[in-house]
C-alpha positions as CSV (number, residue, x, y, z in Angstrom):
1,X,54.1,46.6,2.7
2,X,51.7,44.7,0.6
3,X,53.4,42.3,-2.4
4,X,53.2,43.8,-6.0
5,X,50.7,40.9,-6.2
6,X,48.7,41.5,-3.1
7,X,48.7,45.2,-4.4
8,X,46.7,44.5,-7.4
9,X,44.6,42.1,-5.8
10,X,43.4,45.1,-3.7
11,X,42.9,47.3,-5.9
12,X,41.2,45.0,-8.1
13,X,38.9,44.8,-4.8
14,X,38.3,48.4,-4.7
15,X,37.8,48.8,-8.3
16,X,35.0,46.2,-8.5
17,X,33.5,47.4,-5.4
18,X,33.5,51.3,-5.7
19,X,33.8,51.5,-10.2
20,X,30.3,52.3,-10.8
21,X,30.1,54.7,-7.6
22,X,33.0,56.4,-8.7
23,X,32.0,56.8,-12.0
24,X,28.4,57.9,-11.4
25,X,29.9,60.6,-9.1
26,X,32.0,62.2,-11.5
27,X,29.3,62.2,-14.0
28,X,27.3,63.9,-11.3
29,X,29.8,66.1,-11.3
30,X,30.9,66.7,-15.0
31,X,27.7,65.9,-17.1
32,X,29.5,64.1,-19.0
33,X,29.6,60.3,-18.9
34,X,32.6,59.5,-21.6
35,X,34.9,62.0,-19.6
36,X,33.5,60.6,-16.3
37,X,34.8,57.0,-17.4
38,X,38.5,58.3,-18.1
39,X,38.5,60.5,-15.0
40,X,37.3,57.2,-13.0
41,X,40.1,55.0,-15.0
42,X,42.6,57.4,-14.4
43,X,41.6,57.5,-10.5
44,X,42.0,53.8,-10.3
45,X,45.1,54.1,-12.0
46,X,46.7,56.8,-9.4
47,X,45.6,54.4,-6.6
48,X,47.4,51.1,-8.6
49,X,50.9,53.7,-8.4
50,X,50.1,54.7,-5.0
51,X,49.9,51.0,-4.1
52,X,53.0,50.3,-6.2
53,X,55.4,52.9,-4.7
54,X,58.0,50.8,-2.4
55,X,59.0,52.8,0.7
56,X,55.5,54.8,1.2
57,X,53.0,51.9,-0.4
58,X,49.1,53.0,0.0
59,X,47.9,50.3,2.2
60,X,44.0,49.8,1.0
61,X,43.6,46.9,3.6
62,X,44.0,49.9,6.2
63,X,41.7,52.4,4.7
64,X,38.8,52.8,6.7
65,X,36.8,55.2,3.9
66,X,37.5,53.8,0.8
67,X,34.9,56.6,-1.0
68,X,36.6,59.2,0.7
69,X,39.8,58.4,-0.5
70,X,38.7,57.7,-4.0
71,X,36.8,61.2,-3.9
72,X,39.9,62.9,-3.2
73,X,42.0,61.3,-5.5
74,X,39.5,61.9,-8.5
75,X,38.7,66.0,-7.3
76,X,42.4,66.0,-7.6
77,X,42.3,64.9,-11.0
78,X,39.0,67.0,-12.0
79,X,40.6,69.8,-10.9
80,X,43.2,69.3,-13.3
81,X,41.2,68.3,-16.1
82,X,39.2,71.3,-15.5
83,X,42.8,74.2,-15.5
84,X,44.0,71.8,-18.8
85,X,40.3,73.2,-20.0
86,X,40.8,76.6,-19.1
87,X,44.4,76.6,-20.6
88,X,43.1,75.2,-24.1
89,X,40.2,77.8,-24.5
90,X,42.2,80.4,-23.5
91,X,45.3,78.9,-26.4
92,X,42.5,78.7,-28.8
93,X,41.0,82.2,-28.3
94,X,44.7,83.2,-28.8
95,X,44.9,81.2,-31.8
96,X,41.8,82.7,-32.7
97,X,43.1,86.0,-32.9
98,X,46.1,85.6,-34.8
99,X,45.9,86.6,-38.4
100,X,45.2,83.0,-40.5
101,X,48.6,83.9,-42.4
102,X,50.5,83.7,-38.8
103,X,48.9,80.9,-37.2
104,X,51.1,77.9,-36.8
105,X,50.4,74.1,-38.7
106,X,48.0,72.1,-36.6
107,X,51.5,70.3,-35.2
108,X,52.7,73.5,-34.0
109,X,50.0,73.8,-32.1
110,X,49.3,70.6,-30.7
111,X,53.4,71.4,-29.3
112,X,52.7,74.2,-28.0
113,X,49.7,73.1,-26.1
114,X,51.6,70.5,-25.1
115,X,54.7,72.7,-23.8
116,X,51.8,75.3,-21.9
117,X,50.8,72.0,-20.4
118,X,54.1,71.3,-19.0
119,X,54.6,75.0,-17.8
120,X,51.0,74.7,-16.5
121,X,52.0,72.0,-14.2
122,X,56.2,73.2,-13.3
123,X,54.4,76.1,-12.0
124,X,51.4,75.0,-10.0
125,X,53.2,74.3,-6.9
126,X,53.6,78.1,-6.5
127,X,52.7,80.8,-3.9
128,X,50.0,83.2,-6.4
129,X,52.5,86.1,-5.4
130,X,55.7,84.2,-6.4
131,X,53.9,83.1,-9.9
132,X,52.5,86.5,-10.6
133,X,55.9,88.1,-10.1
134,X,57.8,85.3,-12.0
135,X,56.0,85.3,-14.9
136,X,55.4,89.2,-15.0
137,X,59.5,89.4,-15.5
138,X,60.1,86.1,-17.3
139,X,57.1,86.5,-19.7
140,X,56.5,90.2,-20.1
141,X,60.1,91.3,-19.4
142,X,59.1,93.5,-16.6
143,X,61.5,94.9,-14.6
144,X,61.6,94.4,-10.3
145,X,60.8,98.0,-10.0
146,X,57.5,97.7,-12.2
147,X,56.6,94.5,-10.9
148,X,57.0,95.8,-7.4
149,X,54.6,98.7,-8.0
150,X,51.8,96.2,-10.0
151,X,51.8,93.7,-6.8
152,X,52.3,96.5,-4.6
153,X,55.4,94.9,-2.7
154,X,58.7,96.4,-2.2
155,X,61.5,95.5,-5.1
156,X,63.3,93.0,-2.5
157,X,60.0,90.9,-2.2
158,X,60.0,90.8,-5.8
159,X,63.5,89.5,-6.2
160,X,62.8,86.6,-3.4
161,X,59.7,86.1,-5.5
162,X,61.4,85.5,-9.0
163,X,64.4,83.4,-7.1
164,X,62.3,81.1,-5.8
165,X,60.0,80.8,-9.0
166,X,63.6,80.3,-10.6
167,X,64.3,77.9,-7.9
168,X,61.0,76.1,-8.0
169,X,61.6,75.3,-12.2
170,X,64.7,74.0,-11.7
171,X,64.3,71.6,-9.3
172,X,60.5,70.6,-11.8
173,X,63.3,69.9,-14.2
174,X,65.4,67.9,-12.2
């Protein structure tokens, strides 16, 4: 394993070798150069922690495709730029629709989007199924019975479904 010093010597390597790829790629991709540039920062900043982790360090000295690795790290991270997107339009269309008397202050709703982040990300490690039938009986109080019959599964699926989204939250908040 690499010193904390060697560490950052690499990656200080990579960064000044492969920034401006990086970066032009994502703007390839996203169209926009300002969000390209903190999508590319971020990326270097995921490979600096990668590096930095003690038992299972990143090893750049031994990565034969540098680009590759860098692409996957920043799809990773444009993927979730992109669902963080989707998750604010659709808060603001909600928002939208709420009678002006009802809608929260601006701070309320900078927490909540906040908290829908965090839910957002407890629940992305789930099966579709398992986060369908979790959140149709945590959210909309459905019971196993009606759930069962929307997913078209039997009502012990449904219970294995909702203990393991259970399962899966508590060990997110662990």
């Amino acid at each position: 394993m690499p010193s904390e010093i060697e560490g950052r010597r690499q990656v200080g390597a990579l960064y000044s070798q492969h920034h401006g790829w990086l970066h032009g790629w994502l703007t390839s991709r996203m169209g926009n150069a300002c969000e390209a540039a903190d999508l590319t920062q971020d990326t270097f900043v995921r490979v600096l922690l990668a590096v930095g982790r003690s038992e299972q360090a990143l090893r750049l000295e031994a990565l034969q495709e540098p680009r590759a690795y860098l692409t996957t790290v920043a799809k990773r991270l444009l993927f979730n730029h992109y669902r963080r997107q989707s998750l604010e339009r659709a808060w603001l269309e909600a928002l939208a629709r709420l009678p002006e008397a009802e809608a929260p202050a601006p701070e309320q709703q900078l927490l909540m989007l906040e908290a829908l982040y965090e839910i957002d990300a407890m629940l992305d490690g789930l099966d579709g199924r398992v986060r369908e039938a979790f959140l149709l009986a945590q959210l909309e109080g459905l019971t196993y019975v009606e759930i069962a019959g929307r997913l078209g599964v039997c009502e012990r699926s449904v219970k294995r479904y909702v203990a393991q989204g259970l399962a899966h939250c508590m060990l997110a908040l662990a």
